[in-house]
N, C-alpha and C positions, 0 to 999 in steps of 0.2 A: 153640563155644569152642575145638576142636582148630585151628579152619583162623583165628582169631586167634591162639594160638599159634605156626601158619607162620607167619604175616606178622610177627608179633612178632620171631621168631627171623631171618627174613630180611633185617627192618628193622635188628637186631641185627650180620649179619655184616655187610649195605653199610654200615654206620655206621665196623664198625672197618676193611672196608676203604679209606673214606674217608682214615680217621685216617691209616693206616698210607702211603697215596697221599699226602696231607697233610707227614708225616712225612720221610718217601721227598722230597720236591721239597726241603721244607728243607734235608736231609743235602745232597742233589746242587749246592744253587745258591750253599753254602757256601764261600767258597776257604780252603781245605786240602788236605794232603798226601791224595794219593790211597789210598793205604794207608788211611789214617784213616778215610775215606769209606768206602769199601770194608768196614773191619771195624767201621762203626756199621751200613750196611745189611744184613750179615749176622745182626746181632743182633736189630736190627729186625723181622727175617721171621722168625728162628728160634728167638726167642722171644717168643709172641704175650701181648702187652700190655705184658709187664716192659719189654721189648729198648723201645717207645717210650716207657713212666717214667721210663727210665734216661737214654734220648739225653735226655729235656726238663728229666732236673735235672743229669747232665755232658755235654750232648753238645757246647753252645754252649758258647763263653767270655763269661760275662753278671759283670759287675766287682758290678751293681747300678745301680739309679738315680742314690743319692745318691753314688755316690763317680765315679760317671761325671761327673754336673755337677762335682763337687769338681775330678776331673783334668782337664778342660774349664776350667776356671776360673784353674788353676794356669798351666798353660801356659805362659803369656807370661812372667810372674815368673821362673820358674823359668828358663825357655830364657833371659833377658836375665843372669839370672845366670852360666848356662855361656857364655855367649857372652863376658863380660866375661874371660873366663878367657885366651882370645884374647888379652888385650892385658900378660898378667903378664910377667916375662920367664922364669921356668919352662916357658912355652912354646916347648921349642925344640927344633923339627922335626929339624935338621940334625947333633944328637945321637944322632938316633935313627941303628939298625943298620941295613941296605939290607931284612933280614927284618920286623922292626919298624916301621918307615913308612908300607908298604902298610894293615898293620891297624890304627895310629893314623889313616891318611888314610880308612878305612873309620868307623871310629867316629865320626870327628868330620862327615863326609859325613852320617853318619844318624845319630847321636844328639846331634849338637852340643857332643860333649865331646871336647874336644884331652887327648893326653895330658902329662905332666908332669914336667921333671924337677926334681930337686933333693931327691931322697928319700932316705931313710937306711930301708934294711928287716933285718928280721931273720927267720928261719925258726924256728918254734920246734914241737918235734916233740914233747914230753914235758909228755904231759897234767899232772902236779905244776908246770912248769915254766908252760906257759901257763897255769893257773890263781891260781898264786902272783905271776906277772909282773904281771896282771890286777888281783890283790889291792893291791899295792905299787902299783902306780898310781893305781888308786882310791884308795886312802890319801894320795898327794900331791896330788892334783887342787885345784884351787883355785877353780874357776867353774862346769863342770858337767860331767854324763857321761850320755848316752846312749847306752843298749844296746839294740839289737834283734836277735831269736832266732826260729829254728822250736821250739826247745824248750830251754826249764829246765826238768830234773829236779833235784827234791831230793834232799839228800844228799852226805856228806864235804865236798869243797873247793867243791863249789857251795854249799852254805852260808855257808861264810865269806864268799864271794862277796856274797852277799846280808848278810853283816851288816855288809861294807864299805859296802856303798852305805846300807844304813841310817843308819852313822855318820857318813856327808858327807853325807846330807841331813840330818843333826842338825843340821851343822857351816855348813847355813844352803847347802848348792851345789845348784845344781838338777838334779835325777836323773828321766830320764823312761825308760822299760821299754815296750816294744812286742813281744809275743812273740804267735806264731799261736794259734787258739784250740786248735784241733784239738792242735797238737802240743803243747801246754804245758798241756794240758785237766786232768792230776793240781795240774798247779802251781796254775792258777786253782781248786783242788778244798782247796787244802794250807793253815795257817795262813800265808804268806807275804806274799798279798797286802796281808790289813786290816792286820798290822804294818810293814809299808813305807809301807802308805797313810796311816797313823801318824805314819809318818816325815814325809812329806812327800813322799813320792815318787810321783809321774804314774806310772800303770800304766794303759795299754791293749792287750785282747785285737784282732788281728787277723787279719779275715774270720771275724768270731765264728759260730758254728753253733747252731743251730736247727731245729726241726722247721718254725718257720714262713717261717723264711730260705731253705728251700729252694726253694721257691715264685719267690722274687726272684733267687737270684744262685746260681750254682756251688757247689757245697759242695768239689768237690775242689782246688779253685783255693786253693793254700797262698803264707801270707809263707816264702820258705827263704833269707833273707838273713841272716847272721851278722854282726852291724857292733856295734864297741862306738868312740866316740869322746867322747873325755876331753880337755875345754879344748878345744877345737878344734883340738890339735897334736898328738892319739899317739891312734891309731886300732888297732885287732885287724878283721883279718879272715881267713877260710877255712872248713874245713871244718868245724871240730868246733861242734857245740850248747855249750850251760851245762851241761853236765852232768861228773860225777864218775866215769868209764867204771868204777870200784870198784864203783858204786853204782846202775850203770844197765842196766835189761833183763840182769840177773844170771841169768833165769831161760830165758834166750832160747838158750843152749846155741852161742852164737855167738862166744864169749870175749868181751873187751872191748873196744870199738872203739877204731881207731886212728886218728888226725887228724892234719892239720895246724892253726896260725895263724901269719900273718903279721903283725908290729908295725909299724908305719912310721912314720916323722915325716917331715913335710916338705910340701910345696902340695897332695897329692893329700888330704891328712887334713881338710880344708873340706869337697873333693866328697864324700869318704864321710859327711861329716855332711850336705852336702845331700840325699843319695837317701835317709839318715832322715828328713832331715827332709819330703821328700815324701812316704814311707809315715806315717808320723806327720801329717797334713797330713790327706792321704784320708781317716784312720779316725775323726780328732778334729774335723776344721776349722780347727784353729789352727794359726799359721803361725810358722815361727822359721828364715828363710834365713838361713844362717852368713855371719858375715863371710866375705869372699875370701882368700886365698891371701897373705901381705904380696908386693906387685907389687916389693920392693926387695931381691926375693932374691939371691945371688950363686951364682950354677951354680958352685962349684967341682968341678974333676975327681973329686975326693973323695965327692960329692954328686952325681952326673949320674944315679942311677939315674932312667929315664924309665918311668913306671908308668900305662899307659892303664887309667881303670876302666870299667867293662863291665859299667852293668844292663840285665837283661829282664826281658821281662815282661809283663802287659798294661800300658798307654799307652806301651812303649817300640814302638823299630821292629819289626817281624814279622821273626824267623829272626836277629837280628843274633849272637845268641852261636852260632849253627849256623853262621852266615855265617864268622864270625871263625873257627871250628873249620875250617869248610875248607879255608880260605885260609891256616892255617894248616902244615896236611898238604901241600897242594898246593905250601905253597915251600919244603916240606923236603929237603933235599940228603942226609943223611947217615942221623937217626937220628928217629923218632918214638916214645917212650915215654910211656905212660897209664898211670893209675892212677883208678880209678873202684869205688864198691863196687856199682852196679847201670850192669848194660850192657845194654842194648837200641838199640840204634844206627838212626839213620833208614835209607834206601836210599842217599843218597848219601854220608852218612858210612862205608857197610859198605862201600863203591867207592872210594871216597877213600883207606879204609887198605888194601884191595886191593893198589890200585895202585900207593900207596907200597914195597909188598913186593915188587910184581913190579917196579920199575924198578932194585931192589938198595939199595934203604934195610931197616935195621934198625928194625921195627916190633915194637913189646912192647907186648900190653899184661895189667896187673895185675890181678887182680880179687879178694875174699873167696872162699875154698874152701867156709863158708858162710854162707849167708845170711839177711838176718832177713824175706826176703821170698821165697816159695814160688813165686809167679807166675811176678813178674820171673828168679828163678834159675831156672826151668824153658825161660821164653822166651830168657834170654841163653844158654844151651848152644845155643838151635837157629841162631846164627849162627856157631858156633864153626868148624863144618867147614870153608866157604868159606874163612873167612879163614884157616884153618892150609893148609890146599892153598894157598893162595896164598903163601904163606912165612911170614905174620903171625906171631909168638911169645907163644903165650897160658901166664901164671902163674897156679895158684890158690894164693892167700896163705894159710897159715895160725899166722900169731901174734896173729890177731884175728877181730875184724870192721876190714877196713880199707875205712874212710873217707874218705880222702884224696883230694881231688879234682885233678886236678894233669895237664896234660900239658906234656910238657920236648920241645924242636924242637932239634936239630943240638946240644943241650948248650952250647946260646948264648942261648935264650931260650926262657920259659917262659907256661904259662897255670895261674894258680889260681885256687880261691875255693870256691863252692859248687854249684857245676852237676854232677851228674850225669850221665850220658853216655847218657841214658834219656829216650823222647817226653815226658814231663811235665816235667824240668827245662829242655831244650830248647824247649816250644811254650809250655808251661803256666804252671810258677811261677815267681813274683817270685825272681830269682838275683840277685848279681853274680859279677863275675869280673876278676879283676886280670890284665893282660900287661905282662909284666914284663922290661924291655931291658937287662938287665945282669947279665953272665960271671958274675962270685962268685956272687951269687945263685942264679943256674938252675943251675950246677955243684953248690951245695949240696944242692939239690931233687934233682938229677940224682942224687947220691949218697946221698939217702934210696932213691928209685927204687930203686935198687938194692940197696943193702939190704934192701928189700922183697922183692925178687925173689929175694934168697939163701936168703929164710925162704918159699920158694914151690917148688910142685912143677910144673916146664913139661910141658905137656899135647903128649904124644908123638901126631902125624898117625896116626900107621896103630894103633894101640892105638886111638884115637878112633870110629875108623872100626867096630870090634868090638864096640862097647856094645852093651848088647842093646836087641831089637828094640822092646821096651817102653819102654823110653826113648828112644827115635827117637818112637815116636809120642805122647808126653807132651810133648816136643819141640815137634813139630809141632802139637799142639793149642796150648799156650801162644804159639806163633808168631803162631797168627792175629789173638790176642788182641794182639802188640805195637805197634801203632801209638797203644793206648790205654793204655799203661802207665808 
């Protein structure tokens, strides 16, 4: 009985170390960022049996079966839709800035989407203000309104919010709601839904979670897109959720977060309803490609703001909003300023703003003093050093949690929306990102920026240098972890 036992036990370790060889080749024959490789096989070996549970429910990017055929399917439709965008006269290259051009002729190189002009935007920084704007437009809407969220929380002006849209789908308009499961998981918990669904109102959870979902598709793979579009002609997009920052994560000791959104009217407010309506599309089946752009616009000067939008994601191209972020940086002449509430920066990103600093650009960037994420803020301190030896100028914000996703180039043009400056909003999740070719605008951004940075304490180099020794290596441990974060 003992010496079936050996062999039991032996048959045991060649089995997991099959798995783990097994394992091990998947990781390797993968294409991805080496970093990333690199800190899935350390976990692998160095935690025996989790470290391969772990890679086999986040280590792939798996969408799922059925929404894999679904975005297979869409494809064509879709693409003949952007393609038709080509022929508006909104489309127009030669308006765009010498800065501006290169990342429109990138975009539409690999996503097939031209940028746009003849928009009319506005920046709006004051949570009462976008929520109330919000309200007041839903209230005039006359045909329909589609929102989609990483998260509604309940409470204060998110409510009204919701009993706006209750009362225009009384009013007979058609209201459809697409919020991620994970993040909006109290809402789908909360009386909101059955009384909307009451109303009339289409509500779908997206990349809903399950114990037996995990099995099929990624569990960390989240919708973080922010789109609300009304009549097909005044769209919101940026950073903030649906939420009432009075009334949310109050207990989080992070004060209240701070956000942007942007409003816009004009040719670009179709395309934001079409990349709803592709998420909407995947999760449902059912289809609703917006009308186009009216092709009989007149670009007045007054109207030339050119607004290229910018999703990723999975079916989008691999790295474009990483792409657009370099290329960015790289044609900066003067000034690069960031504002992100989690930084974890890839390798060529932390080189990129390097460099910018050594060639005598003003490079800032903003971040929360603190944070509602333990990880991530332990791993972003451990790039801090490089880049302050380098010139970099790092702020920690504290009149909130700031949100705000946003970087401003020569204070000529700008990039916003919802990306994070962190591996999962760059590789992982469903983003957009607006780049936006027009002075007034990014000047305005430009002068939140800073404001931001008034209400901020800049992170002195040689002070830096003195932390204790415990925090260098808490540092370093979170470090290893950041290609997965």
């Amino acid at each position: 009985m003992e010496q079936f036992y050996q062999v039991l036990a032996w048959v045991g370790v060649f089995l997991y170390w099959l798995v783990i060889a097994g394992v091990t080749m998947r990781v390797v024959f993968q294409r991805r960022i080496v970093g990333v490789s690199l800190a899935w096989l350390m976990i692998i070996f160095i935690i025996p049996i989790g470290g391969v549970f772990a890679y086999l429910l986040f280590g792939e990017l798996n969408l799922g079966k059925k929404r894999a055929e679904r975005a297979r399917d869409m494809f064509h439709p879709f693409a003949e839709w952007f393609q038709r965008l080509n022929d508006c006269p909104s489309h127009q290259p030669q308006l765009m800035s010498q800065n501006a051009r290169p990342i429109s002729d990138l975009c539409e190189k690999r996503l097939g989407v031209p940028g746009l002009a003849g928009n009319t935007l506005s920046l709006q920084d004051s949570p009462k203000q976008i929520l109330h704007s919000i309200i007041d437009d839903i209230q005039e809407a006359k045909e329909s309104i589609h929102l989609e969220f990483y998260i509604w929380h309940s409470g204060g002006l998110a409510d009204a919010v919701g009993v706006a849209l209750i009362q225009a789908a009384k009013r007979g308009l058609s209201v459809r709601l697409l919020l991620d499961s994970a993040g909006s998981s109290r809402f789908f918990r909360s009386h909101w839904p059955k009384l909307m669904r009451q109303a009339g109102i289409e509500i779908t959870q997206a990349l809903a979670v399950s114990p037996l979902r995990m099995f099929f598709r990624r569990l960390d793979l989240r919708q973080h897109r922010k789109i609300i579009v009304i009549d097909n002609t005044i769209a919101y997009t940026g950073s903030m959720n649906l939420v009432d920052p009075a009334f949310f994560k109050t207990n989080a000791d992070v004060g209240q977060w701070v956000d942007v959104m942007v409003r816009l009217t004009g040719p670009t407010v179709p395309l934001l309803n079409c990349i709803q309506a592709w998420d909407w599309e995947v999760e449902t089946g059912q289809r609703f490609l917006p009308e186009l752009p009216a092709c009989g616009i007149d670009t007045s000067p007054d109207t030339i703001d050119t607004v290229q939008v910018i999703p990723s994601g999975p079916g989008m191209p691999d790295e474009i909003i990483h792409q657009v972020l370099l290329l960015s940086i790289y044609q900066a002449q003067k000034s690069v300023v960031i504002t992100t509430p989690y930084f974890v920066p890839s390798e060529h990103l932390q080189h990129a703003l390097k460099g910018a600093a050594e060639r005598g650009l003003g490079v800032h960037i903003v971040v929360p003093d603190k944070n509602d994420s333990t990880m991530v803020e332990w791993a972003s301190r451990s790039f801090f050093g490089e880049l302050l030896q380098a010139g970099v100028k790092i702020h920690r914000f504290h009149g909130g949690l700031l949100h705000t996703k946003s970087v401003v180039i020569d204070d000529t043009h700008c990039l916003i929306g919802t990306v994070n400056l962190d591996m999962r909003s760059l590789w992982l999740n469903f983003e957009v990102t607006l780049a936006v070719d027009n002075l007034e605008f990014t000047q305005q951004l430009s002068w939140l920026q800073q404001e931001y940075i008034k209400n901020s304490t800049s992170i002195d180099n040689n002070e830096w240098i003195k932390r204790p020794m415990l925090n260098k290596l808490g540092e370093r441990f979170f470090y290893m972890f950041s290609p997965l974060l």
